[in-house]
MINUMI-938326 format. One record per residue: x, y, z negated of N, C-alpha, C, O in turn; residue number from 1. Coordinates in steps of 0.2 Angstrom, whole numbers. Layout:
<sites>
<<X,Y,Z>,<X,Y,Z>,<X,Y,Z>,<X,Y,Z>,NUM>;
...
</sites>
This chain:
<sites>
<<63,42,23>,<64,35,20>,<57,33,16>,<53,38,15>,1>;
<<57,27,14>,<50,25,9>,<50,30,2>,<54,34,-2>,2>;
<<45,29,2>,<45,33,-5>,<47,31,-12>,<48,35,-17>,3>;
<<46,24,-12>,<46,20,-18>,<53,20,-21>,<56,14,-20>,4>;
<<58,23,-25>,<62,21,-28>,<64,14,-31>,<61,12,-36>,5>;
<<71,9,-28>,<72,3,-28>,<72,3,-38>,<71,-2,-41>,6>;
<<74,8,-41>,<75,7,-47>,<70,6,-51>,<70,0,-53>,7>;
<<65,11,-54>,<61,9,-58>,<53,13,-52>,<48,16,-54>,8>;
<<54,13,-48>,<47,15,-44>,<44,21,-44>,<38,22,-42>,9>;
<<48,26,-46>,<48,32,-44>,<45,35,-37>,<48,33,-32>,10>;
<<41,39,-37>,<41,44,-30>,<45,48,-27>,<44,54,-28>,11>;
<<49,46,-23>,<52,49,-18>,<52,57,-18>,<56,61,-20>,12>;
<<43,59,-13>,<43,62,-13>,<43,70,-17>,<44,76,-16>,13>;
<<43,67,-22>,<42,72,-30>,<48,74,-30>,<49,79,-32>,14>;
<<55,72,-27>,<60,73,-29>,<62,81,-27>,<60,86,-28>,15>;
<<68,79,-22>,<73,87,-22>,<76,83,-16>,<76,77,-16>,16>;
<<78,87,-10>,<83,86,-4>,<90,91,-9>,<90,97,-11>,17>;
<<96,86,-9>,<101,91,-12>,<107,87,-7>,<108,81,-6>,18>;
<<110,92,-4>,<115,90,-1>,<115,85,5>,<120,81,6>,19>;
<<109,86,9>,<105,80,16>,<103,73,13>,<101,68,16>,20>;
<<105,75,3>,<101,67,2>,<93,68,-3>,<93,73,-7>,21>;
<<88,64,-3>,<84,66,-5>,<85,63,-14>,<85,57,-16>,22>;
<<85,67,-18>,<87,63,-28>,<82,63,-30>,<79,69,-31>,23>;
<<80,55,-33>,<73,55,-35>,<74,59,-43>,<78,59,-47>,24>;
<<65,61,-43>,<65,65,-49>,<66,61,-57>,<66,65,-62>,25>;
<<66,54,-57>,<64,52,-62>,<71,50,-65>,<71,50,-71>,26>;
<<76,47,-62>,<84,46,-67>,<90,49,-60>,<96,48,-60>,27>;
<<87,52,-53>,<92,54,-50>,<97,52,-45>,<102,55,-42>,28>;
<<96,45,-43>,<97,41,-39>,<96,47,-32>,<91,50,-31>,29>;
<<100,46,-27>,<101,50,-24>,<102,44,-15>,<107,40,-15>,30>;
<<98,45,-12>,<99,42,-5>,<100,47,3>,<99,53,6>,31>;
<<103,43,4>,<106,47,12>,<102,45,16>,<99,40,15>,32>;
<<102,49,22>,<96,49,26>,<96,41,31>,<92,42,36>,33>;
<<98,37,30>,<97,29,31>,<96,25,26>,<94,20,27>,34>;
<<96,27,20>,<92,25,14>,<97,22,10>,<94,18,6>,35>;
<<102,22,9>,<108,20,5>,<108,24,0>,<108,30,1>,36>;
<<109,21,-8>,<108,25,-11>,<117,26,-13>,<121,22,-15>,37>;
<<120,32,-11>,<125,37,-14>,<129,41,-20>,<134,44,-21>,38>;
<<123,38,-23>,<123,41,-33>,<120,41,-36>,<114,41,-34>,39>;
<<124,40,-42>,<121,36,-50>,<121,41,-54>,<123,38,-59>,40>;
<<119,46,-55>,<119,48,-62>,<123,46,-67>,<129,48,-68>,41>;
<<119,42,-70>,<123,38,-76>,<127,32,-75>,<126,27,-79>,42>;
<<132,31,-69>,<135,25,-68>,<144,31,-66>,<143,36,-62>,43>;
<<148,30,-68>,<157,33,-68>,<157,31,-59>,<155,27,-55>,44>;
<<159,36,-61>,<160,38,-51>,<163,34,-48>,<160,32,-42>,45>;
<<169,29,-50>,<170,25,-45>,<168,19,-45>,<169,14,-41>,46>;
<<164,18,-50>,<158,10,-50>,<155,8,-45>,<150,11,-44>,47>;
<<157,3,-39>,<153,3,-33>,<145,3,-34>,<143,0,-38>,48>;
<<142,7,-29>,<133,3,-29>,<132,0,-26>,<133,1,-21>,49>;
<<130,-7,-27>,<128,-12,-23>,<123,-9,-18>,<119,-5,-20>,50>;
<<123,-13,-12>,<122,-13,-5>,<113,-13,-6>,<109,-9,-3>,51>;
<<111,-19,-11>,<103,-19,-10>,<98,-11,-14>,<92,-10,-14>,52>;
<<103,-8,-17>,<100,-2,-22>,<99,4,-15>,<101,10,-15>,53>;
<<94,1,-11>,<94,5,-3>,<87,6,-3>,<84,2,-6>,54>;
<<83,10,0>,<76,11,2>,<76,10,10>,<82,11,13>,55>;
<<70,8,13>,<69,7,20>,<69,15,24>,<66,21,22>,56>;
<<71,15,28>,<71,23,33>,<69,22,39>,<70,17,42>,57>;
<<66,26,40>,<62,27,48>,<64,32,51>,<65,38,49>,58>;
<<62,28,59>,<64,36,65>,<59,38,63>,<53,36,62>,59>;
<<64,48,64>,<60,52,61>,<62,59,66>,<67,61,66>,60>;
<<57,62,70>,<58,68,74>,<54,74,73>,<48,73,72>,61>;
<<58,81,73>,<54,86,75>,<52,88,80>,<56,91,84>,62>;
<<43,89,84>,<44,89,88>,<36,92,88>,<31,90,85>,63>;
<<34,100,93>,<28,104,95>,<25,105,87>,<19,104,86>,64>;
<<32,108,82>,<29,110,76>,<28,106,70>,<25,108,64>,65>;
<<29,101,72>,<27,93,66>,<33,89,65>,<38,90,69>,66>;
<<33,85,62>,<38,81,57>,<33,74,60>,<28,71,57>,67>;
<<36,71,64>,<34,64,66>,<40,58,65>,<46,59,66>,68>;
<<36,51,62>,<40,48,58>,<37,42,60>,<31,42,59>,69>;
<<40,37,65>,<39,30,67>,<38,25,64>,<44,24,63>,70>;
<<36,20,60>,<36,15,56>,<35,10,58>,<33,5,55>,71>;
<<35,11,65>,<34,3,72>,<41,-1,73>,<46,1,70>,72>;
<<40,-6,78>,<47,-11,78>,<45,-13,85>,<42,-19,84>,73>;
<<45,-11,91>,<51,-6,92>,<46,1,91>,<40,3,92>,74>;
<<51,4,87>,<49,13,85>,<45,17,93>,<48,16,99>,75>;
<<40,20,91>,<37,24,98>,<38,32,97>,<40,34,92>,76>;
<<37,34,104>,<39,40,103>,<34,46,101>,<28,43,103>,77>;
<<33,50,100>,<27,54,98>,<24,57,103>,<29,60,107>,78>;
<<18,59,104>,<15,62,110>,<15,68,111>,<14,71,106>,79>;
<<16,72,118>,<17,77,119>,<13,83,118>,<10,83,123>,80>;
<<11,87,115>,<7,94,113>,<9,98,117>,<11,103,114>,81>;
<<8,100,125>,<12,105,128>,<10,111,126>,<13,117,127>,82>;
<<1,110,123>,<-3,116,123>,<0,122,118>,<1,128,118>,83>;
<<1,118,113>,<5,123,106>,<12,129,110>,<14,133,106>,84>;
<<13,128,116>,<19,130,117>,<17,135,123>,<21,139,125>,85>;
<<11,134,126>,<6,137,131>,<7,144,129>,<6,144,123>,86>;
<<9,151,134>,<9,158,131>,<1,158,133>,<-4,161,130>,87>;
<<0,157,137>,<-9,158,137>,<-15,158,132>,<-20,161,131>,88>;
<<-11,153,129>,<-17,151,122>,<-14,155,118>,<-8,158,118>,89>;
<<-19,156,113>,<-19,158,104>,<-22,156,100>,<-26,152,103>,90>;
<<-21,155,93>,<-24,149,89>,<-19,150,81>,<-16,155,79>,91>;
<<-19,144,79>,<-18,145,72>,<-17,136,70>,<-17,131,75>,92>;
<<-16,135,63>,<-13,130,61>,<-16,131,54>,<-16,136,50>,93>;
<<-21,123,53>,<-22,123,47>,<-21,115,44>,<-19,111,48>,94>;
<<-22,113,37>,<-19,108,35>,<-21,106,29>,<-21,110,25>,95>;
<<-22,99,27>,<-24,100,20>,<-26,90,20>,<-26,86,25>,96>;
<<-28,90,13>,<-31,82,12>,<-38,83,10>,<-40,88,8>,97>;
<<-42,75,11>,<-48,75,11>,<-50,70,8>,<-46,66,10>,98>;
<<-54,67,5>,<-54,61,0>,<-58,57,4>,<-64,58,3>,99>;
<<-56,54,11>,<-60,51,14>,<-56,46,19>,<-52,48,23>,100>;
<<-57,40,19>,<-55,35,25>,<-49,38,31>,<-49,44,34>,101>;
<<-46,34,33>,<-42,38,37>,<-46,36,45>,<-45,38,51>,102>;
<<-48,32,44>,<-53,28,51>,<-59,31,53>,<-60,33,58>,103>;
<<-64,33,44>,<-71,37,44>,<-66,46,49>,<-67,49,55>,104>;
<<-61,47,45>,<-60,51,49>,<-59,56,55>,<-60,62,56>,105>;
<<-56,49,59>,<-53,51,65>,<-62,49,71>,<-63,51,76>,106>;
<<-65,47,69>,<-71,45,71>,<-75,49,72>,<-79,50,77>,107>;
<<-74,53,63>,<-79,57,65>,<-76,64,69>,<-80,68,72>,108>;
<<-70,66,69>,<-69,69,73>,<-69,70,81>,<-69,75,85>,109>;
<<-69,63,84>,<-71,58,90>,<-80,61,91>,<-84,61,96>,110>;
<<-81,62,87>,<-91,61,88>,<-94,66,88>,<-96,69,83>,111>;
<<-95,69,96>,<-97,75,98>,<-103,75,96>,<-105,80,94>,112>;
<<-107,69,97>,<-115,71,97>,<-118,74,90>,<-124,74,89>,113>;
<<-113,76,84>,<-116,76,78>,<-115,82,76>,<-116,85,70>,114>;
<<-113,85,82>,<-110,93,81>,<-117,97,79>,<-118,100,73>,115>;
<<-122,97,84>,<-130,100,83>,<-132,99,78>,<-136,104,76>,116>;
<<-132,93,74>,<-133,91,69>,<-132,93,62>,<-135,96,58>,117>;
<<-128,90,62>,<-124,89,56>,<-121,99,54>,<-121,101,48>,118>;
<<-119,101,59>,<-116,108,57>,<-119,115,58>,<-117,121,59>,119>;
<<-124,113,59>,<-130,119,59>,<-128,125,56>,<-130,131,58>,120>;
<<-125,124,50>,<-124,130,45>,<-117,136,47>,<-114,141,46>,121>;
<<-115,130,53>,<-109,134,58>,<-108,134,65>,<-106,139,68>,122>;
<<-111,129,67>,<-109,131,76>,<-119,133,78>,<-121,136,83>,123>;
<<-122,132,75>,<-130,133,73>,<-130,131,81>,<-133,135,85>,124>;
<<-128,123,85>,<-131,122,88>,<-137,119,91>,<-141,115,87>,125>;
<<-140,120,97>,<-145,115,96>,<-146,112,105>,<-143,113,110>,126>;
<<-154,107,104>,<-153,104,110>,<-147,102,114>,<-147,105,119>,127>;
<<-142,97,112>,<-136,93,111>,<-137,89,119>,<-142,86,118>,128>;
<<-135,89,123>,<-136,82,128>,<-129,80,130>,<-125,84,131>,129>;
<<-127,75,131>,<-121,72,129>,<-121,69,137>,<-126,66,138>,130>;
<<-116,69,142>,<-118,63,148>,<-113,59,147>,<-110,59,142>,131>;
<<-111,55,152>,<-109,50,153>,<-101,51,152>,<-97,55,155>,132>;
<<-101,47,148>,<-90,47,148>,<-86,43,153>,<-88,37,155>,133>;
<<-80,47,155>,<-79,43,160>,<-72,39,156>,<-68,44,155>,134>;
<<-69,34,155>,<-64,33,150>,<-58,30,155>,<-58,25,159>,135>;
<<-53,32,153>,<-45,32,157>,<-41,26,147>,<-39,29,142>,136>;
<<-41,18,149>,<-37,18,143>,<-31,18,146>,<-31,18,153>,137>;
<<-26,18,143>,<-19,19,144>,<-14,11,142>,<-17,6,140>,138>;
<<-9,13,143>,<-5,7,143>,<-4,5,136>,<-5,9,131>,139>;
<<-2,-4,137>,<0,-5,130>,<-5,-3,122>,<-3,-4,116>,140>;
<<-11,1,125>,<-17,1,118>,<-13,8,117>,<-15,11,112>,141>;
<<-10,11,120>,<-7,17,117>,<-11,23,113>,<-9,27,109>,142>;
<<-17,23,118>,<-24,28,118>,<-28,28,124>,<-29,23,127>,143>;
<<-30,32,125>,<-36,35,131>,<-38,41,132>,<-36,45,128>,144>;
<<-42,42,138>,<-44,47,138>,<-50,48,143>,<-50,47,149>,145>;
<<-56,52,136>,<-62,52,140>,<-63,59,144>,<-59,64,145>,146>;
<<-69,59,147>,<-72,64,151>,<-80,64,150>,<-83,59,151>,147>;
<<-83,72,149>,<-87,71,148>,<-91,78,148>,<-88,83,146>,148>;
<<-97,77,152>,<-101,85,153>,<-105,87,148>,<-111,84,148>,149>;
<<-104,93,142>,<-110,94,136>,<-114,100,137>,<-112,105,140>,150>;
<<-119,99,136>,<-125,106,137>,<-126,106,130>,<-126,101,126>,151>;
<<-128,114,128>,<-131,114,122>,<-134,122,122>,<-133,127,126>,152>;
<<-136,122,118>,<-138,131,116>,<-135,131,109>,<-135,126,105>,153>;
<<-132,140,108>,<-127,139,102>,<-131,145,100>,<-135,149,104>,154>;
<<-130,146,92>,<-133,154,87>,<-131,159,90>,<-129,159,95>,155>;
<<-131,164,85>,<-128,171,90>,<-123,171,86>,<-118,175,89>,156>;
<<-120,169,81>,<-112,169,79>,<-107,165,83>,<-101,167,84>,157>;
<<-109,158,85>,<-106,155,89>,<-106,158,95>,<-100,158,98>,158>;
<<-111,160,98>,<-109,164,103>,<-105,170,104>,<-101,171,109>,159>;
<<-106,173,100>,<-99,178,99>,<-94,177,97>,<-90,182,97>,160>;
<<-93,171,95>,<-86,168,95>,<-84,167,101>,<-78,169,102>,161>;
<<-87,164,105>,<-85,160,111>,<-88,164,117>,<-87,163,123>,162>;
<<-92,172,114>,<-90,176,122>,<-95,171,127>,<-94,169,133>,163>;
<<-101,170,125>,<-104,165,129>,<-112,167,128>,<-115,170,123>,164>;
<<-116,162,134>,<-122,164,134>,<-125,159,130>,<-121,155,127>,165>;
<<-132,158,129>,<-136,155,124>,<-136,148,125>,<-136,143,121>,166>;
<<-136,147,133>,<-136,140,133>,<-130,139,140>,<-131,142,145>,167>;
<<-127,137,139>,<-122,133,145>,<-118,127,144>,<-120,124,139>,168>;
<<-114,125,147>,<-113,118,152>,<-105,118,151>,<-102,120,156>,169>;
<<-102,116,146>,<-96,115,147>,<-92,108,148>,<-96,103,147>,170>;
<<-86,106,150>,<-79,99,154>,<-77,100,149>,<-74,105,146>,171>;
<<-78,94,146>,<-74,93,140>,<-70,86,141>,<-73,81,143>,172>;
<<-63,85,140>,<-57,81,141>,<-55,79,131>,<-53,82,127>,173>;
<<-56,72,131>,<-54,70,125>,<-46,65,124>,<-47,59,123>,174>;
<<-41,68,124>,<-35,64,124>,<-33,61,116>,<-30,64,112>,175>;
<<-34,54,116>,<-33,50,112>,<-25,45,111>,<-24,40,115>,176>;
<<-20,47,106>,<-15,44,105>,<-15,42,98>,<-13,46,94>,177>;
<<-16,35,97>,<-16,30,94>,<-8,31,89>,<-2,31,91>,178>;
<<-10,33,83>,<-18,31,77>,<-20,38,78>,<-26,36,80>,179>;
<<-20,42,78>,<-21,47,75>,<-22,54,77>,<-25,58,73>,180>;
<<-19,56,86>,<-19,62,85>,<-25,61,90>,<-26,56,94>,181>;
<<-27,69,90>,<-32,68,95>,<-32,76,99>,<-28,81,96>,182>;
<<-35,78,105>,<-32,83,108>,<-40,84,113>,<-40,80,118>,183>;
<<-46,88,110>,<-51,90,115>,<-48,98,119>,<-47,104,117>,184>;
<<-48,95,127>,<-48,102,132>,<-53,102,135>,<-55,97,138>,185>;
<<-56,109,132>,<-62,112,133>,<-63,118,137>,<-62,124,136>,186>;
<<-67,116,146>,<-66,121,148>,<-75,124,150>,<-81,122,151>,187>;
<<-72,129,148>,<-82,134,148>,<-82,138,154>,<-78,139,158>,188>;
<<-88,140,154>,<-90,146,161>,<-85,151,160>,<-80,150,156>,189>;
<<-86,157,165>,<-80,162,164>,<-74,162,164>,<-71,167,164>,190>;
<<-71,155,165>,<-62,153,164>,<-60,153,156>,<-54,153,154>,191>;
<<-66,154,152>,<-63,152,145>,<-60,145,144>,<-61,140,147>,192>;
<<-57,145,141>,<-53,137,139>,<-50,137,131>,<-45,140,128>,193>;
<<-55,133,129>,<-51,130,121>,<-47,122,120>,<-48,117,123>,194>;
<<-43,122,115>,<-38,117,117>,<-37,115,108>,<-32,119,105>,195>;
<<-40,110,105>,<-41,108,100>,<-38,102,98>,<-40,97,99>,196>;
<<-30,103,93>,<-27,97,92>,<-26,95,86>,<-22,99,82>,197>;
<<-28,89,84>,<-31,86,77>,<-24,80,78>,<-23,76,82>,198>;
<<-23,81,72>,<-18,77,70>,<-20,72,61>,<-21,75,56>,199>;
<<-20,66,61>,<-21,64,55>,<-17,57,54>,<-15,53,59>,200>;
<<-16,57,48>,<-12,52,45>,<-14,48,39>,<-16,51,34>,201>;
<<-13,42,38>,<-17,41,28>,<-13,44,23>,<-9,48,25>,202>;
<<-15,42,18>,<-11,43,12>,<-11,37,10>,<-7,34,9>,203>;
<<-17,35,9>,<-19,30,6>,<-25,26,7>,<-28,28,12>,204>;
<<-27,22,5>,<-35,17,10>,<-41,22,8>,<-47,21,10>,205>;
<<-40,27,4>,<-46,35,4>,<-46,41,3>,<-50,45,0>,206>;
<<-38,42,6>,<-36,50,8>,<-33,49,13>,<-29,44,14>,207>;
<<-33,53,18>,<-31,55,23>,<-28,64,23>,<-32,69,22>,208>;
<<-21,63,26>,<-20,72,29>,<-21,74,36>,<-18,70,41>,209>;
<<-24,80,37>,<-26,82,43>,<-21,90,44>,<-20,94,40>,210>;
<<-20,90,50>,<-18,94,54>,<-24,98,58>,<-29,95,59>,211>;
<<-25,105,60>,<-31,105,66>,<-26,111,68>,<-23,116,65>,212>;
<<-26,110,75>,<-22,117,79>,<-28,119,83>,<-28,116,88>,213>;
<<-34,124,83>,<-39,127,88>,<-36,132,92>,<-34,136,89>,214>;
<<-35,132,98>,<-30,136,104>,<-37,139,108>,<-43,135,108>,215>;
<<-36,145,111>,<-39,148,115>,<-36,153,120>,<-31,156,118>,216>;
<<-39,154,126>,<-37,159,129>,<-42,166,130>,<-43,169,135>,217>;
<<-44,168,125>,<-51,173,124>,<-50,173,115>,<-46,171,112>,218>;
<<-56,179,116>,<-55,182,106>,<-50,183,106>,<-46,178,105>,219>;
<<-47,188,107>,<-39,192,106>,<-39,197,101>,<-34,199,99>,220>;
<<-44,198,98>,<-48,203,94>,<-40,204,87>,<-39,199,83>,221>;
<<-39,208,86>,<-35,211,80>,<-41,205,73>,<-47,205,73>,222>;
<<-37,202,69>,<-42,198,64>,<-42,192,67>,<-43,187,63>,223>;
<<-43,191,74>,<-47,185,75>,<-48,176,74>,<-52,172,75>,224>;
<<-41,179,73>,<-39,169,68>,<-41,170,62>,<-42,165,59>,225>;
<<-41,176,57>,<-45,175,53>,<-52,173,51>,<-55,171,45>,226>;
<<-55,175,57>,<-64,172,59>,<-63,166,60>,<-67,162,57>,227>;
<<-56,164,65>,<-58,156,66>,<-57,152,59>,<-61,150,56>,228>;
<<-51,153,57>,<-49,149,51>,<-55,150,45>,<-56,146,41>,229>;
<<-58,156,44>,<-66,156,40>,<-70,150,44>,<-72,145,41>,230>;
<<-72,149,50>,<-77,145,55>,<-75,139,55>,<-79,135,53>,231>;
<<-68,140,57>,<-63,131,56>,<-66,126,49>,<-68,120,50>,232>;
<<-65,130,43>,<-65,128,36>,<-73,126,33>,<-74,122,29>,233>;
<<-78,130,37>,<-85,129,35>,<-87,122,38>,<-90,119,35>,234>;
<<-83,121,45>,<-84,114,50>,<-82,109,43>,<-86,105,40>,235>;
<<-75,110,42>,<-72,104,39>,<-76,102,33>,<-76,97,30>,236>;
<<-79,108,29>,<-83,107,22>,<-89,104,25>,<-89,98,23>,237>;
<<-93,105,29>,<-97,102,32>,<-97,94,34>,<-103,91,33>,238>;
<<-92,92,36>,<-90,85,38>,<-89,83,30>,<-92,79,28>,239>;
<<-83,87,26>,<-81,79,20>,<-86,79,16>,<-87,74,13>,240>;
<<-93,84,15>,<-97,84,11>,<-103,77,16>,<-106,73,13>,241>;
<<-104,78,21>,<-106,73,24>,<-102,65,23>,<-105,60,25>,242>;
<<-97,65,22>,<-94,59,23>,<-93,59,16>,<-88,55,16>,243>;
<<-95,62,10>,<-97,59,4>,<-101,59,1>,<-102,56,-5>,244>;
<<-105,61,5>,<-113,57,4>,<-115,52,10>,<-121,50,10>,245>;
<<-112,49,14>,<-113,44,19>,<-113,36,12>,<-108,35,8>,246>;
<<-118,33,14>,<-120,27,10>,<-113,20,13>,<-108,17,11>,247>;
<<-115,21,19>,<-111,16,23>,<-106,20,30>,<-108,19,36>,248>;
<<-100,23,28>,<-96,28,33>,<-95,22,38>,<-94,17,35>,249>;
<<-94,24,45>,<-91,19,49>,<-86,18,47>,<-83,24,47>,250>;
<<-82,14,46>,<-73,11,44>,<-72,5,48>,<-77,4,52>,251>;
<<-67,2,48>,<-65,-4,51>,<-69,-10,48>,<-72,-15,51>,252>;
<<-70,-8,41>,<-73,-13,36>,<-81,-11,35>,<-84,-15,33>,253>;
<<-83,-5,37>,<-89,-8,41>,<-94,-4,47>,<-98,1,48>,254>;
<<-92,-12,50>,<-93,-10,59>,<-101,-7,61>,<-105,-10,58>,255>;
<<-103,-4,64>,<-110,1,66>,<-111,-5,71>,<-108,-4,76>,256>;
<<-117,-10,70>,<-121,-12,75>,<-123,-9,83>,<-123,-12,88>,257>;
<<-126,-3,80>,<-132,1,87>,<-125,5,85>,<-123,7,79>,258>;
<<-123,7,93>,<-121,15,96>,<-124,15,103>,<-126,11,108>,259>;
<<-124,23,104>,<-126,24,111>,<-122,27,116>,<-116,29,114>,260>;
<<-123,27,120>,<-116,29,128>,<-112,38,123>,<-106,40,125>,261>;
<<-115,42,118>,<-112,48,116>,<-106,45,110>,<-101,48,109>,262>;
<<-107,39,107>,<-102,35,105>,<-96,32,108>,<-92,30,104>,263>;
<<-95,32,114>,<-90,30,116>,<-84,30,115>,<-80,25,116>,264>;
<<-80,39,112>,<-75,39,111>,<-74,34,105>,<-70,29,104>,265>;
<<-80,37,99>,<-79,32,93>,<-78,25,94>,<-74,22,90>,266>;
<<-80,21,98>,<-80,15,100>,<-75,12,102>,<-74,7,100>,267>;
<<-72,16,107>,<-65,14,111>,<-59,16,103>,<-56,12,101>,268>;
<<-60,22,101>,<-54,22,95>,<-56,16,91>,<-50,14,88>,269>;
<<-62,11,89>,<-60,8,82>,<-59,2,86>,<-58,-3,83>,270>;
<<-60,3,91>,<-58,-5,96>,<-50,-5,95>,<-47,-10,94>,271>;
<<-46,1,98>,<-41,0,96>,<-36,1,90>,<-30,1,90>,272>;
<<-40,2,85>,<-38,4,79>,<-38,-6,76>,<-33,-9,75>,273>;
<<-42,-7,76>,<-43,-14,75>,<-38,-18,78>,<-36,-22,74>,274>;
<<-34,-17,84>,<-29,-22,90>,<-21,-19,83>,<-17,-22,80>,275>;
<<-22,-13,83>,<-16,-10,79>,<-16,-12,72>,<-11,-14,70>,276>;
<<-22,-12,68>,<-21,-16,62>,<-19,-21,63>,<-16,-24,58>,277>;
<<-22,-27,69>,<-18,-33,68>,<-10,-33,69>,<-8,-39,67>,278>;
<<-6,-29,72>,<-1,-28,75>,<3,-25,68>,<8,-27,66>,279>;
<<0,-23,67>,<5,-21,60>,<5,-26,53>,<10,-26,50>,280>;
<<0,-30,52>,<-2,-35,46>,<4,-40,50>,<8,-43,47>,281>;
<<4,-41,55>,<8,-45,58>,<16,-47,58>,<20,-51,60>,282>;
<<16,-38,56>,<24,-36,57>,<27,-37,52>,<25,-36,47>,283>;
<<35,-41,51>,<37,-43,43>,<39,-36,41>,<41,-32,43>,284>;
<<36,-37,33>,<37,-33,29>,<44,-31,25>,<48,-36,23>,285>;
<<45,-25,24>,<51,-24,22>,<51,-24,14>,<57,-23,11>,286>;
</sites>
């Protein structure tokens, strides 16, 4: 349901589920899972509640470990994660907020070329060559998905993370489903394969919450999600401290003149990120 308490504007969320309905924390108003409010606290029980003392509710599914919640018209369905369920892979689940755009976000986790760069102090890569994307958009704006060959040379931590030599050539598959979630499959020499599934949502026009599920089929080592989730954490410190020191982050609101062909995914997502804010400003509000 929305969060906004029809009474005095209360947060929802703050409240309590008691008995499948959620009662807000501030006088206790209590709504059923279609948003009708069910009880008054301080109103005699048999006093009717009027019909408009109701908050808006949306289709809401559990589904590959997550809580997804449509707030489209016609409502869509959420995208499939088959990998999370894969006995092959191993991985882990991390999660948290970041005082950063929800657009700058999902972009910058779109933008491979900044990896050598920007995160030296973790993947300590170098000599970065990015080739040509090959791009599948999908129906209805729904997403895409690119194709792409990376070479690079990695530190000797990264490499013994990843069970690899110093410099190799990895098929990397970038699966985009609009707004938010994103799914790199990463296949390496050796039959290594990783399977990297980032989920984000706003909060608000300069927080966003992330999901990151990192899968593998290699590193089975007693510990070894604990290496990852130390490796995982040092990336993500790495990015928000960069994207709070960025003068002008790329957002909706402002657009990067020059990109080059290693820009493409970023380009195809604000392209359609851009079709979707029209589509929603569009839609009546409730």
């Amino acid at each position: 349901v929305a969060a906004q308490c029809p009474h005095r504007g209360a947060n929802l969320a703050e409240g309590s589920v008691i008995d499948g309905c959620v009662r807000c924390p501030y006088h206790g108003w209590s709504f059923d899972g279609s948003g009708r409010c069910v009880h008054i606290p301080s109103n005699p029980a048999d006093l009717r509640i009027p019909a408009e003392f109701a908050v808006a509710s949306y289709r809401c599914r559990e589904q590959d470990g997550f809580v997804w919640v449509s707030v489209g018209d016609p409502p869509a369905d959420p995208p499939d994660l088959p990998w999370v369920h894969d006995r092959a892979l191993t991985g882990f689940t991390m999660q948290g907020e970041v005082g950063l755009a929800f657009d700058w976000w999902v972009e910058n986790v779109l933008d491979v070329s900044h990896v050598a760069i920007a995160h030296g102090g973790s993947y300590a890569a170098e000599d970065a060559t990015v080739g040509p994307f090959e791009v599948e958009r999908w129906e209805d704006d729904a997403g895409y998905t690119a194709s792409v060959e990376l070479a690079q040379r990695y530190g000797f931590w990264t490499r013994l993370l990843h069970q690899s030599a110093r410099h190799f050539t990895m098929q990397v598959r970038i699966e985009v489903s609009m707004p938010g979630t994103v799914v790199f499959c990463v296949d390496m020499p050796g039959g290594r394969k990783q399977v990297i599934v980032t989920l984000a949502t706003p909060v608000d026009d300069v927080t966003t919450r992330y999901f990151i599920v990192p899968l593998r089929n290699y590193f089975r080592w007693p510990g070894a999600n604990a290496i990852g989730r130390y490796f995982t954490q040092k990336v993500l410190d790495e990015d928000i401290a960069l994207g709070h020191a960025s003068l002008a982050p790329i957002t909706l609101a402002v657009a990067s003149a020059r990109s080059v062909r290693a820009d493409t995914p970023s380009i195809e997502f604000l392209r359609l990120l851009r079709i979707w804010s029209r589509r929603e400003l569009s839609r009546p509000r409730l």
